[in-house]
LOZAPA-860434 format. One record per residue: y, x, z of N, C-alpha, C in turn; residue in three letters; chain; residue number from 1. Coordinates in steps of 0.05 Angstrom, whole numbers, padded with zeros to 5 digits. Layout:
! LOZAPA-860434
<rec <Y; X; Z>; <Y; X; Z>; <Y; X; Z>; Ala; A; NUM>
...
This chain:
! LOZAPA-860434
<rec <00232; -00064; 00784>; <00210; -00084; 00783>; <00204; -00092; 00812>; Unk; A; 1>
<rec <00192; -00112; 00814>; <00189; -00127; 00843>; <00167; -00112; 00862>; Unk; A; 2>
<rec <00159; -00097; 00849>; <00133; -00075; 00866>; <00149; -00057; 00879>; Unk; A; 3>
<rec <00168; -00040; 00857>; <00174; -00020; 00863>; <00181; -00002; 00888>; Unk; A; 4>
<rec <00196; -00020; 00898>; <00201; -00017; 00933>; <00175; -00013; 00941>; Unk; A; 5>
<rec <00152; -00032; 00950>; <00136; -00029; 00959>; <00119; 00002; 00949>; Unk; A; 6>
<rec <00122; 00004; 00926>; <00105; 00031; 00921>; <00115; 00058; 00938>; Unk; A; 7>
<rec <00152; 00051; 00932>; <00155; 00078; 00935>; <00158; 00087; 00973>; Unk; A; 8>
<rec <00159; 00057; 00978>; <00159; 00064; 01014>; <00122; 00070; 01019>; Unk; A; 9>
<rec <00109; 00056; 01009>; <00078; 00070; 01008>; <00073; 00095; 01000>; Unk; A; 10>
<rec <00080; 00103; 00975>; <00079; 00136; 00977>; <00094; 00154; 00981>; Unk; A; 11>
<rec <00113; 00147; 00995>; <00123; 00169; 01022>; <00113; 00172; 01035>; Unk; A; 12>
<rec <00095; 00155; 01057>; <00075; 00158; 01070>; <00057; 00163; 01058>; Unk; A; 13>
<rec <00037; 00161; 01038>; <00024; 00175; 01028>; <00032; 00210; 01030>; Unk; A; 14>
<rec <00057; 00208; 01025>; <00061; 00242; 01018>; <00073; 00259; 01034>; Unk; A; 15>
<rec <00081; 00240; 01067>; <00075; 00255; 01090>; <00046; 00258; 01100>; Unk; A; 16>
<rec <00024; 00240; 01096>; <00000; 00249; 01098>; <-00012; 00274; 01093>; Unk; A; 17>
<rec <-00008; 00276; 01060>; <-00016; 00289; 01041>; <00002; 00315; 01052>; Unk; A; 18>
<rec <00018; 00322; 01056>; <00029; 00349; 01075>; <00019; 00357; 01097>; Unk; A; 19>
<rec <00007; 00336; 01114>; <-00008; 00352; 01139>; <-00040; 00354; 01128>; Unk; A; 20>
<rec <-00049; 00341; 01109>; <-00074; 00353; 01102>; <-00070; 00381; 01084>; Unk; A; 21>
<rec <-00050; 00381; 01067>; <-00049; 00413; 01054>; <-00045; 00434; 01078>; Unk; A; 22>
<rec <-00031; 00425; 01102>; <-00027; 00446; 01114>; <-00054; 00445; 01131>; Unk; A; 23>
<rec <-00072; 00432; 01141>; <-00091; 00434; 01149>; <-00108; 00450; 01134>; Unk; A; 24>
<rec <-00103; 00456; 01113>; <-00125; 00466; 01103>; <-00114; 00486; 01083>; Unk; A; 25>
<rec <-00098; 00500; 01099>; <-00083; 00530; 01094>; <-00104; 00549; 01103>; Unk; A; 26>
<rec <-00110; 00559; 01096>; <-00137; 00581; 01107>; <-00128; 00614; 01104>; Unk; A; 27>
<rec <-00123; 00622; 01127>; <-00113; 00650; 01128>; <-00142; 00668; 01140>; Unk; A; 28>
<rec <-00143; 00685; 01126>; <-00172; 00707; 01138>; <-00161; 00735; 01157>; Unk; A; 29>
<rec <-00179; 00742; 01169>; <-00164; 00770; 01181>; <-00158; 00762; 01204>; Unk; A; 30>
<rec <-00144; 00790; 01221>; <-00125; 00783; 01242>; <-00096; 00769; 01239>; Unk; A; 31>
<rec <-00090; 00751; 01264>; <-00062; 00735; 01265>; <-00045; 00758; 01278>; Unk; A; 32>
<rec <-00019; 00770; 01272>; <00002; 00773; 01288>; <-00006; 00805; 01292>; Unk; A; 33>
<rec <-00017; 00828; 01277>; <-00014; 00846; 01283>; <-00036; 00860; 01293>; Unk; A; 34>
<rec <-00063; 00849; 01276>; <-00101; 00851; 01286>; <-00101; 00891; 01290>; Unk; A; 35>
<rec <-00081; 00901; 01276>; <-00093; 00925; 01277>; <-00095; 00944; 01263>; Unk; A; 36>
<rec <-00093; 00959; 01250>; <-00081; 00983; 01218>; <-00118; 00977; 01207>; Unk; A; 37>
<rec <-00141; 00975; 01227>; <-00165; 00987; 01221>; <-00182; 00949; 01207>; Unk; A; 38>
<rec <-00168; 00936; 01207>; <-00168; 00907; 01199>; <-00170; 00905; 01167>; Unk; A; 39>
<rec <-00190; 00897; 01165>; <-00188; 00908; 01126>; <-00189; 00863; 01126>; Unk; A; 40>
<rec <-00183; 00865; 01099>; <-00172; 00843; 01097>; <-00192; 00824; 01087>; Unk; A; 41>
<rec <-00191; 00797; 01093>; <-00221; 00785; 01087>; <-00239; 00787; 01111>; Unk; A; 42>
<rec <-00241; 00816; 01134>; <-00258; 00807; 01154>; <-00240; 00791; 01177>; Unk; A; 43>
<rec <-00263; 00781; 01195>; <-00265; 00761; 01215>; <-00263; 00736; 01216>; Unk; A; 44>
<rec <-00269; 00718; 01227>; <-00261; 00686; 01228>; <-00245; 00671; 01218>; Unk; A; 45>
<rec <-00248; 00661; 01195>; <-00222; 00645; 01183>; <-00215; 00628; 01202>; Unk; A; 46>
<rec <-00188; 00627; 01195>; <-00171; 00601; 01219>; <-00153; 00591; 01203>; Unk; A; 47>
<rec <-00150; 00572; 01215>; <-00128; 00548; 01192>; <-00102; 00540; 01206>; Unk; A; 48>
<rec <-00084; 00542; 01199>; <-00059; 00541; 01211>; <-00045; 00514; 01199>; Unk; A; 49>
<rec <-00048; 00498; 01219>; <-00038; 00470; 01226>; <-00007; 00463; 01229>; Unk; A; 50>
<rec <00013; 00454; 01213>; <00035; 00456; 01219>; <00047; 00436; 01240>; Unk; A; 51>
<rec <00064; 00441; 01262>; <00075; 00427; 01280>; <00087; 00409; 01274>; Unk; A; 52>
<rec <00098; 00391; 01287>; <00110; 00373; 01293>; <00149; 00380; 01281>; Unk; A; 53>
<rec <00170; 00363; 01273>; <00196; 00372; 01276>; <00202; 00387; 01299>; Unk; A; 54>
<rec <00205; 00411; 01303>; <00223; 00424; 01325>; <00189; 00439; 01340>; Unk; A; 55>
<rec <00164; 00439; 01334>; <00134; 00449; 01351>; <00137; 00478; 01329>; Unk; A; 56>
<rec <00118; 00486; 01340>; <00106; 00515; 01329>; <00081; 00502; 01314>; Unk; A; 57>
<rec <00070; 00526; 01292>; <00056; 00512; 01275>; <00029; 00527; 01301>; Unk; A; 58>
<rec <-00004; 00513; 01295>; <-00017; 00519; 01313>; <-00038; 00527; 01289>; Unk; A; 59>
<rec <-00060; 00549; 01304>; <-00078; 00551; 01284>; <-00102; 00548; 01299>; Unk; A; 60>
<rec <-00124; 00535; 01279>; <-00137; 00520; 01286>; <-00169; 00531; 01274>; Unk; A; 61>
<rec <-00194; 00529; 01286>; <-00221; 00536; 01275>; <-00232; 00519; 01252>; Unk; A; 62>
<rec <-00245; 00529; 01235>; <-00239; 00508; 01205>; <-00259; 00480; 01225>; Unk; A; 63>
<rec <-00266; 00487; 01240>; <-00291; 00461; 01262>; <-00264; 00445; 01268>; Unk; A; 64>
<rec <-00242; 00455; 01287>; <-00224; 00436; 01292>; <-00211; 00430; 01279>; Unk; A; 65>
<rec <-00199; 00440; 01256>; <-00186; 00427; 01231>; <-00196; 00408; 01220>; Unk; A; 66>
<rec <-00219; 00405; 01210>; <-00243; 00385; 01201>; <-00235; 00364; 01218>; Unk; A; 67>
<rec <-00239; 00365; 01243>; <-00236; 00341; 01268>; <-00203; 00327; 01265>; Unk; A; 68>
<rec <-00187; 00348; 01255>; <-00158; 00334; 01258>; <-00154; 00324; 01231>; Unk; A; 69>
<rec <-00165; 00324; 01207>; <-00155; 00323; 01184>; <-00159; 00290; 01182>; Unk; A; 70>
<rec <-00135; 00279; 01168>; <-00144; 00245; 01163>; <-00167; 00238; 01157>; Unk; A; 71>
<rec <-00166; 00217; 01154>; <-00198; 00200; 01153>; <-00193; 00184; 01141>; Unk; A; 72>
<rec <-00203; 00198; 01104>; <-00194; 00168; 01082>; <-00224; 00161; 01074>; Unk; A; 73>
<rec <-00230; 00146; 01096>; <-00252; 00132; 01085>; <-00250; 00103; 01079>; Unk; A; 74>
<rec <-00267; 00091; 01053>; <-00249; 00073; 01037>; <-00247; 00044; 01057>; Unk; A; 75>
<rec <-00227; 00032; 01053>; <-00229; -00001; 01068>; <-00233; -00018; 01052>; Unk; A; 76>
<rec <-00226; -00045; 01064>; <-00236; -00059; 01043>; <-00217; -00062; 01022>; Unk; A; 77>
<rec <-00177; -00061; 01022>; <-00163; -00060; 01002>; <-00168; -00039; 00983>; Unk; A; 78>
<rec <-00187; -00020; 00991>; <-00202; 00002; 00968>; <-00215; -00014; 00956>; Unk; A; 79>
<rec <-00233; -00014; 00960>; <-00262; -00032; 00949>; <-00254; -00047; 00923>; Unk; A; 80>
<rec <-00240; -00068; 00940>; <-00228; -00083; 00927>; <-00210; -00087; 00901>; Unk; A; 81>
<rec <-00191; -00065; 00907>; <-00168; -00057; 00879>; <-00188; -00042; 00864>; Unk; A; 82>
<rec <-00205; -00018; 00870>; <-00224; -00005; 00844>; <-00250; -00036; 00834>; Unk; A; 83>
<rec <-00253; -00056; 00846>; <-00271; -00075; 00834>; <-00261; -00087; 00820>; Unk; A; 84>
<rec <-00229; -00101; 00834>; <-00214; -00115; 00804>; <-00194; -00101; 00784>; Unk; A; 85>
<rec <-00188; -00077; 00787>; <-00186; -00063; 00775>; <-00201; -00049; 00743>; Unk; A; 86>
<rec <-00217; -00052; 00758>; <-00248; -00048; 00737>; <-00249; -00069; 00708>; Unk; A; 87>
<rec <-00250; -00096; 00720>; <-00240; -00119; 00713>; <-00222; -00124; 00698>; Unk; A; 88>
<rec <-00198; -00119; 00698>; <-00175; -00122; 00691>; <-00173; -00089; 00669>; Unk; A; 89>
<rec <-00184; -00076; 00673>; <-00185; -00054; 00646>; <-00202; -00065; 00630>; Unk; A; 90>
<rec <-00222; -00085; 00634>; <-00238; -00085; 00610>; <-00230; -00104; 00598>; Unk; A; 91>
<rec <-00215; -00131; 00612>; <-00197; -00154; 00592>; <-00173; -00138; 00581>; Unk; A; 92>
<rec <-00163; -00109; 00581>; <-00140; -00090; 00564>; <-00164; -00093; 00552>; Unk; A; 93>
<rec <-00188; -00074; 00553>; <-00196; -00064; 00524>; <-00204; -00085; 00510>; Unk; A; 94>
<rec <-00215; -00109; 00514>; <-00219; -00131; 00497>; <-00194; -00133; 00488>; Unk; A; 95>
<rec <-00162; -00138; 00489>; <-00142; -00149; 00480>; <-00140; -00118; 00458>; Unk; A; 96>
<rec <-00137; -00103; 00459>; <-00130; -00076; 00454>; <-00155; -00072; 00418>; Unk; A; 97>
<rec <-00182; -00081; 00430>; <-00195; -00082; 00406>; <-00187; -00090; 00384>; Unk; A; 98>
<rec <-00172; -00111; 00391>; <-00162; -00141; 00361>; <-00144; -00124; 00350>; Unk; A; 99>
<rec <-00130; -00113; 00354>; <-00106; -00094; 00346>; <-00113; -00085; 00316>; Unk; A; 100>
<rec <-00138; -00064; 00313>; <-00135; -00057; 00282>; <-00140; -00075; 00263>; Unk; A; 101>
<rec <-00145; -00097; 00265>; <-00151; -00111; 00246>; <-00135; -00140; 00242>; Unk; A; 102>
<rec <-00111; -00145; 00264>; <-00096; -00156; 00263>; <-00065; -00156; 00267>; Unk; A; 103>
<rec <-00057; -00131; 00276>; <-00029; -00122; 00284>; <-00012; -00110; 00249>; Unk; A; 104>
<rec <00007; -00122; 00251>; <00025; -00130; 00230>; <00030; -00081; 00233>; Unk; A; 105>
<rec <00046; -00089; 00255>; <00065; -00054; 00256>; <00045; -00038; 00273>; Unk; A; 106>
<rec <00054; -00014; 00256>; <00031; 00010; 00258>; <00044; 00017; 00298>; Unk; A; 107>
<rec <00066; 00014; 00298>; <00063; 00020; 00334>; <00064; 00006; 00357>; Unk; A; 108>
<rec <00047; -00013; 00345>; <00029; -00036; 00359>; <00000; -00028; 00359>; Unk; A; 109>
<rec <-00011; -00018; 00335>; <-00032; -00001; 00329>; <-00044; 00009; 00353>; Unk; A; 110>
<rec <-00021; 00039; 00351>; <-00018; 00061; 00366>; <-00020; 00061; 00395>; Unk; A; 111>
<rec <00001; 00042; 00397>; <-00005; 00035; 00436>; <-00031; 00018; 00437>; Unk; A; 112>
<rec <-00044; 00004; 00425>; <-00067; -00009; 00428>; <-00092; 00019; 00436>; Unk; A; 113>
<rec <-00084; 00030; 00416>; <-00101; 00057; 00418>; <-00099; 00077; 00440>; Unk; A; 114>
<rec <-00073; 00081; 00443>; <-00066; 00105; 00470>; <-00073; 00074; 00497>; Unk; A; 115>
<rec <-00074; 00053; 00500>; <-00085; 00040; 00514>; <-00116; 00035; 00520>; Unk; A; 116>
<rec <-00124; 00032; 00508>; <-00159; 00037; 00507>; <-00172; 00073; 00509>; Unk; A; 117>
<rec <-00156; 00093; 00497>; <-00161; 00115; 00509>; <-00158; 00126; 00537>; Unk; A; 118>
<rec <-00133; 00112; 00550>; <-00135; 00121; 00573>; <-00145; 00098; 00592>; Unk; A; 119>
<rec <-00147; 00080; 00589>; <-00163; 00059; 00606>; <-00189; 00056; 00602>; Unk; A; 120>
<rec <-00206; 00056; 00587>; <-00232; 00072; 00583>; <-00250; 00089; 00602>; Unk; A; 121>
<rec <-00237; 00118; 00599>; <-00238; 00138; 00622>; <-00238; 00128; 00644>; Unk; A; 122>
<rec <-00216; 00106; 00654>; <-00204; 00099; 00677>; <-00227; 00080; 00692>; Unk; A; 123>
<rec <-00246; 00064; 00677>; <-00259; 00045; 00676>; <-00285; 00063; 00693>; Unk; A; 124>
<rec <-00297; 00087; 00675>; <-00322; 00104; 00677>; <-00313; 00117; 00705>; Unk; A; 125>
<rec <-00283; 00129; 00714>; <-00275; 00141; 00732>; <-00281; 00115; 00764>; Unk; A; 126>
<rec <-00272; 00091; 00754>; <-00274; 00072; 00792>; <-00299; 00063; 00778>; Unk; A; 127>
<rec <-00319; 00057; 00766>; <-00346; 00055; 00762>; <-00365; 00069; 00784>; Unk; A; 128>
<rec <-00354; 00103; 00770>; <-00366; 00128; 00788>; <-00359; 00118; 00816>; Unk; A; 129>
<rec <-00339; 00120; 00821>; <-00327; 00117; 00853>; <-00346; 00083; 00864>; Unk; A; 130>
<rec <-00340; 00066; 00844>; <-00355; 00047; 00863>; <-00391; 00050; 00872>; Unk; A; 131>
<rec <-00403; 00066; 00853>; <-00428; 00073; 00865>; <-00435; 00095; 00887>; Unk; A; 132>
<rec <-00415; 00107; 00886>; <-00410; 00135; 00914>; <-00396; 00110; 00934>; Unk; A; 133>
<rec <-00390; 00090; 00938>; <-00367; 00076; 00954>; <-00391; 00042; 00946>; Unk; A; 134>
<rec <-00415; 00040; 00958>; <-00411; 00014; 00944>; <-00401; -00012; 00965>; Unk; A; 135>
<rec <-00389; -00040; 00947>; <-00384; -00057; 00964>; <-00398; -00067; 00982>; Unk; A; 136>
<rec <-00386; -00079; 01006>; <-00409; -00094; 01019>; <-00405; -00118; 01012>; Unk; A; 137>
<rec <-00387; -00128; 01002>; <-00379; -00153; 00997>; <-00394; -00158; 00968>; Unk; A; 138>
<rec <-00403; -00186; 00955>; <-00409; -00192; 00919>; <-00384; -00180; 00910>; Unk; A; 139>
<rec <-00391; -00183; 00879>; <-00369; -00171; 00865>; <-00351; -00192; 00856>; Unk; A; 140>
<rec <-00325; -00194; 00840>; <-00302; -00220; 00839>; <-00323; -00237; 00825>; Unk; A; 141>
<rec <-00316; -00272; 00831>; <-00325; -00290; 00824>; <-00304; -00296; 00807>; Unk; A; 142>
<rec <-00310; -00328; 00792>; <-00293; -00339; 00778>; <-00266; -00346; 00791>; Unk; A; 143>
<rec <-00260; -00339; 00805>; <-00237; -00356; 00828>; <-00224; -00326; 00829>; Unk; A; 144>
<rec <-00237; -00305; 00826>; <-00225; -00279; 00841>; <-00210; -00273; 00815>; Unk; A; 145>
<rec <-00230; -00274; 00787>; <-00222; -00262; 00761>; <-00198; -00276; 00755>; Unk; A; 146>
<rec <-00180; -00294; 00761>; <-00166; -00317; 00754>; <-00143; -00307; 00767>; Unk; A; 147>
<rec <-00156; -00303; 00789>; <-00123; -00298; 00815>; <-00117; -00262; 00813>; Unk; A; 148>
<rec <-00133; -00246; 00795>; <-00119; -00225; 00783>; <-00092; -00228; 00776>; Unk; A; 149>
<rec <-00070; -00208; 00775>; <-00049; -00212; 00773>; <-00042; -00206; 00737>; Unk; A; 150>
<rec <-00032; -00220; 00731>; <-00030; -00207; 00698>; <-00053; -00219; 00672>; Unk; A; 151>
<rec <-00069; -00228; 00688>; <-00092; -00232; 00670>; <-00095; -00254; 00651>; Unk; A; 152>
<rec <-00100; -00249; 00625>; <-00093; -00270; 00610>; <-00116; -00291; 00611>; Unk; A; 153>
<rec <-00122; -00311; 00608>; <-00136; -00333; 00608>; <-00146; -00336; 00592>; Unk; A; 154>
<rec <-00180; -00354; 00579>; <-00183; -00360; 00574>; <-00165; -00365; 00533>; Unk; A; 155>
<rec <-00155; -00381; 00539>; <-00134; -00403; 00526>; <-00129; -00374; 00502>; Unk; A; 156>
<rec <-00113; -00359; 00520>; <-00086; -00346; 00508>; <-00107; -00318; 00499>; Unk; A; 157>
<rec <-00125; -00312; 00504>; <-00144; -00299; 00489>; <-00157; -00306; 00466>; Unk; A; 158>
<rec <-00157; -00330; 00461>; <-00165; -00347; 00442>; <-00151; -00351; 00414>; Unk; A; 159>
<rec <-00121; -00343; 00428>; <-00093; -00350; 00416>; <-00092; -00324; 00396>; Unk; A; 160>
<rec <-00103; -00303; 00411>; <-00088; -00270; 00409>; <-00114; -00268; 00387>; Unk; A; 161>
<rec <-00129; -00270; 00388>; <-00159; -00265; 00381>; <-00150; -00282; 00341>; Unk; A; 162>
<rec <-00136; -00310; 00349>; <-00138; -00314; 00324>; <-00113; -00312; 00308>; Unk; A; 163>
<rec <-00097; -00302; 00323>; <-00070; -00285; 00308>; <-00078; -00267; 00283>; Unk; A; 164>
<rec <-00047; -00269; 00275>; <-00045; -00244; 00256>; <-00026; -00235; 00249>; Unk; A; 165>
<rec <-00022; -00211; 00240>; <00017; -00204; 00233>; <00028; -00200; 00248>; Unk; A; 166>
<rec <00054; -00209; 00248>; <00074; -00215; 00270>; <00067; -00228; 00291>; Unk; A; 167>
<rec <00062; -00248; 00286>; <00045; -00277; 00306>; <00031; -00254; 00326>; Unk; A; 168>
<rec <00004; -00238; 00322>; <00001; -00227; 00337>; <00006; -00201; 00349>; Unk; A; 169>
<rec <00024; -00184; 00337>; <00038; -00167; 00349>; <00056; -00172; 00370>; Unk; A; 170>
<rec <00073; -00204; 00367>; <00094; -00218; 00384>; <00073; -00223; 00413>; Unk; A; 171>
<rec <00051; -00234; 00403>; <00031; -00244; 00425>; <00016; -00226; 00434>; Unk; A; 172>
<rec <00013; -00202; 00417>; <-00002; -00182; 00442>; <00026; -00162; 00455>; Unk; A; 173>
<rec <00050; -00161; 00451>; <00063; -00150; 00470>; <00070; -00157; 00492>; Unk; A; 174>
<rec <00076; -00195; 00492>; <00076; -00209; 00511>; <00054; -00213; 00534>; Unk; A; 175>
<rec <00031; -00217; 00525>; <00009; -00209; 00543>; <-00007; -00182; 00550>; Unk; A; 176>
<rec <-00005; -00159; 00537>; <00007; -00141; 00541>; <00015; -00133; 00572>; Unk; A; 177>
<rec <00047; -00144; 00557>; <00072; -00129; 00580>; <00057; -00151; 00619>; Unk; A; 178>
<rec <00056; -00173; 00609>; <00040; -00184; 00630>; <00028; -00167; 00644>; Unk; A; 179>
<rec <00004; -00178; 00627>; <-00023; -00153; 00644>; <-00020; -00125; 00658>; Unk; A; 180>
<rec <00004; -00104; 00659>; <00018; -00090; 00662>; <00028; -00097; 00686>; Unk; A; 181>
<rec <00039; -00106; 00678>; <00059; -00116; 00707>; <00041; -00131; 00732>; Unk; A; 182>
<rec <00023; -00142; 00726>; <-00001; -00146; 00745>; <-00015; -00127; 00753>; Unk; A; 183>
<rec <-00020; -00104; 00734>; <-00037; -00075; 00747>; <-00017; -00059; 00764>; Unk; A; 184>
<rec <00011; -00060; 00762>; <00032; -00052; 00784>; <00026; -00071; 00801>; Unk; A; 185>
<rec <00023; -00093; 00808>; <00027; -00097; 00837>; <00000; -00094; 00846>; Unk; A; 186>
<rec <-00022; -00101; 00829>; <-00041; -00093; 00852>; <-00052; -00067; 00865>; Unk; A; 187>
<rec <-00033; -00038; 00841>; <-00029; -00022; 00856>; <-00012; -00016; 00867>; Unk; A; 188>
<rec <00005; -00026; 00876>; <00031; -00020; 00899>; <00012; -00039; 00918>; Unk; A; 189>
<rec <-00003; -00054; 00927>; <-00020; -00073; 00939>; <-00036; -00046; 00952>; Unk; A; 190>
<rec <-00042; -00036; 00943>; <-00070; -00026; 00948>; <-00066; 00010; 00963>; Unk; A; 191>
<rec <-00028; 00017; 00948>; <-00016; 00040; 00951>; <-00008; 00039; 00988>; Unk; A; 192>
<rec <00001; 00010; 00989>; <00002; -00009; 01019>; <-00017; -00002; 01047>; Unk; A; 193>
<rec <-00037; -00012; 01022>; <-00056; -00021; 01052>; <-00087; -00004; 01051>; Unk; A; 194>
<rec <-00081; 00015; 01023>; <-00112; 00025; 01024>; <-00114; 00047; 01038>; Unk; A; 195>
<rec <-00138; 00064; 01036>; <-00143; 00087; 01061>; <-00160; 00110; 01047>; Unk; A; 196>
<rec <-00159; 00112; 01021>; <-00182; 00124; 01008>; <-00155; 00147; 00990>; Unk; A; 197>
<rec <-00161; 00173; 00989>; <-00150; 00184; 00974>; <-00155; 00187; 00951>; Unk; A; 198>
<rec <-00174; 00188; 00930>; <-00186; 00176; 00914>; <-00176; 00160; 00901>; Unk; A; 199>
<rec <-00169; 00131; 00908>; <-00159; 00114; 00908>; <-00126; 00104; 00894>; Unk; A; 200>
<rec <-00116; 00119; 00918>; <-00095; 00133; 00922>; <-00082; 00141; 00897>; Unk; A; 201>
<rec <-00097; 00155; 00888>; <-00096; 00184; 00857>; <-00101; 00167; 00839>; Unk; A; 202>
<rec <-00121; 00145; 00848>; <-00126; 00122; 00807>; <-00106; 00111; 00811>; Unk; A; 203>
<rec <-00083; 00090; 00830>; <-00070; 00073; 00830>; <-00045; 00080; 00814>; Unk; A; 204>
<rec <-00033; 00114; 00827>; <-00007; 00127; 00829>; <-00011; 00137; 00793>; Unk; A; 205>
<rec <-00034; 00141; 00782>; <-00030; 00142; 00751>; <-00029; 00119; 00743>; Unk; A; 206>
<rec <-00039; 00095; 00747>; <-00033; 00066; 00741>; <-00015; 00061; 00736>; Unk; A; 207>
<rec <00002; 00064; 00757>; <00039; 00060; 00771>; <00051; 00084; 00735>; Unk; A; 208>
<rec <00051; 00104; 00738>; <00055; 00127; 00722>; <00056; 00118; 00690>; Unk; A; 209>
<rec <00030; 00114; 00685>; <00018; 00107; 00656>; <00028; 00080; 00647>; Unk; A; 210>
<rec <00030; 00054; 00665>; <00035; 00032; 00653>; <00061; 00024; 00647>; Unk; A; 211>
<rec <00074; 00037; 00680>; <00101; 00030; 00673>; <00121; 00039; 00654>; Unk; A; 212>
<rec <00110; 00068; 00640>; <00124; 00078; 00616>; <00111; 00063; 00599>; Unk; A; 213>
<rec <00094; 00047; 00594>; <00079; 00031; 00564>; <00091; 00002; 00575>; Unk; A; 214>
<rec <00105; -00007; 00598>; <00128; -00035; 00601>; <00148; -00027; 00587>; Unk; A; 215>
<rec <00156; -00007; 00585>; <00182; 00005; 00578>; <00183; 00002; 00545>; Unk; A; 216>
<rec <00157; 00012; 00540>; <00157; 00027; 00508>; <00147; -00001; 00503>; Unk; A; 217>
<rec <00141; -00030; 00505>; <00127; -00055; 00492>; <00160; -00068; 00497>; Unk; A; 218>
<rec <00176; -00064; 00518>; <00196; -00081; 00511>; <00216; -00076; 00498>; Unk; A; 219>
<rec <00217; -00041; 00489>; <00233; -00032; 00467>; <00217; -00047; 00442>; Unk; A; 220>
<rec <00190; -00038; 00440>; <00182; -00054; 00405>; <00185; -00088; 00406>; Unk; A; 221>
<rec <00178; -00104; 00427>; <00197; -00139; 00434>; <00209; -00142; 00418>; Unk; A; 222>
């Protein structure tokens, strides 16, 4: 898919990050290197052992200066932003996702309507939480913002899906659907890019995870 690159060169860096924060926050107690037979274990100053550089010695560090060296994912604005339209764009799934029992022809059209609204749901209450611990400084998307979402069906074609039935709308909710999908991948490979929030980070990379096996599983039922 056209993201994909971008994701996976984003979370490599992500996951060289994510290695010097685990090792930052390796916490060894006791004496280093030989404290002493009379050293019972658990006493003295925890220290945190910082791993070096290719080819450095690992250094250990006071949990005070560890704290000081550890990244700094405090959110930017491509945070803000992907959990606000994000938010957005799960709740036009669960509107599309609703029509399902009472108009979808095949039972595993049903089913993914359902395992779709179960886990996007949660997903919704989960960057909710985060946007009130994180709030914007910016208004929230306007009509111009909701539009230029990637994936998002319109107006029109909600109208379309809404007065389907049968086949008609099983054909038409896989197709918009598989869309909408493929728009929540790029705006998180977008956001996997340029954002700074680990948090973040963790909702996008299940996004990436969750949707792109349900592109897979809507263009096998196609």
């Amino acid at each position: 898919m056209f993201v994909f690159m971008d994701m996976a060169n984003a979370l490599l860096g992500r996951f060289l990050g994510a290695a010097l924060t685990a090792g930052l926050l390796l916490t060894l107690t006791g004496c280093q290197d030989g404290g002493g037979a009379d050293t019972k274990a658990g006493e003295g100053p925890p220290v945190v052992v910082a791993p070096g550089k290719p080819g450095e010695k690992a250094r250990t560090l006071s949990p005070e200066q560890a704290a000081k060296e550890a990244p700094d994912d405090s959110p930017n604005a491509a945070d803000r932003a992907y959990v606000r339209h994000m938010t957005e764009h799960h709740r036009q799934a669960l509107t599309m996702s609703a029509l399902a029992p009472d108009r979808a022809a095949a039972d595993p059209v049903r089913r993914l309507a359902e395992r779709i609204a179960a886990a996007q749901g949660p997903e919704i209450g989960a960057m909710e939480k985060w946007l009130a611990r994180h709030p914007a400084t910016a208004p929230g998307p306007d009509a111009h913002e909701h539009a230029a979402m990637p994936g998002m069906a319109t107006e029109q074609q909600l109208k379309e899906l809404t007065d389907a039935r049968g086949a008609d709308f099983d054909r038409l909710f896989l197709r918009l659907m598989t869309a909408h999908h493929e728009g929540a991948l790029k705006m998180a490979g977008e956001v996997l890019a340029a954002g700074n929030n680990v948090a973040v980070e963790e909702m996008a990379t299940e996004v990436v995870a969750t949707q792109s096996a349900e592109i897979h599983r809507m263009r096998a039922m196609g």
